[in-house]
N, C-alpha and C positions, 0 to 999 in steps of 0.2 A: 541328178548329178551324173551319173552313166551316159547318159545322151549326150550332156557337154564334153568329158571325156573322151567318149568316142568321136563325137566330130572334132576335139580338135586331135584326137589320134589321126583322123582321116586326112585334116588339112594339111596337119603338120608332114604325113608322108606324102602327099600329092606338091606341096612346097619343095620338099629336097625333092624327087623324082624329077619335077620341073628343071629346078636349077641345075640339077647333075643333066638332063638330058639338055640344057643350053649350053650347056660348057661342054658340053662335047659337040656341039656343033650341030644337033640333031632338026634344028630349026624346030619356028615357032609351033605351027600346026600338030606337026609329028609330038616335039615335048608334052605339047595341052593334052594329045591323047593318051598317050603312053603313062603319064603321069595320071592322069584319068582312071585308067585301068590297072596303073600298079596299086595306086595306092585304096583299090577298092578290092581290088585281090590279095593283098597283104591284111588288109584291117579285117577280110571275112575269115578267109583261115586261116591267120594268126589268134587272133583273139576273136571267137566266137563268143564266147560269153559275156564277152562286154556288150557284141551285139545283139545277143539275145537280149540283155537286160536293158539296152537303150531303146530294143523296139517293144518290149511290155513299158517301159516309162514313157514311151510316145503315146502307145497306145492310150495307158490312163489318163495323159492332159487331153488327148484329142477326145475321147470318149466318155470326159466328164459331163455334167446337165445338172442344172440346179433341181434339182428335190425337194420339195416341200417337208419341213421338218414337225412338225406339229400335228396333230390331229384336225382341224375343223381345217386346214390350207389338205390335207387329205381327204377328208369327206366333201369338200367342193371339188376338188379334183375329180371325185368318182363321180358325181351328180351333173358333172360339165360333161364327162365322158358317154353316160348313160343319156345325156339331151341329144348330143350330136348322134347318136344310134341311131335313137328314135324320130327323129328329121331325115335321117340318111332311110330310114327302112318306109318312111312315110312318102318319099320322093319314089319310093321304088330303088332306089339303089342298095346293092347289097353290102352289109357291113364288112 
């Protein structure tokens, strides 16, 4: 929930920075950047903690992996792991 938070904290200021930098005239190119940079320099040192806590909740969807729950889907896991060694050490390659 932090992560959505924080990005739409991010869009929402890069949205007004935009618009305010169109309305004054700052033309296209210039508003995209400026608006760019405000609203990534406002949301880091304004609210750090939000972005702390969006980049541990990134971290944990991106760095999840199914795990075998059970005992025998474990003990095939280690006897797959222990086959592929000993193929890799009988080719000569080191594990």
């Amino acid at each position: 929930m932090n992560f959505l938070k924080y990005t739409l904290l991010r869009f929402g200021l890069l949205v007004l920075v935009f618009l305010l930098s169109m309305w004054l005239g700052a033309g296209l190119v210039l508003s995209g950047v400026a608006a760019v940079a405000a609203s990534f320099a406002v949301s880091y040192l304004f609210f750090p903690r939000l972005h702390t806590a969006a980049g541990e909740e990134l971290h944990r969807w991106v760095s999840r992996s199914p795990r075998p729950r059970n005992r025998v889907a474990l003990e095939d896991e280690e006897i797959e792991d222990a086959y592929v060694d000993r193929k890799l050490r009988e080719g000569g390659r080191e594990v």
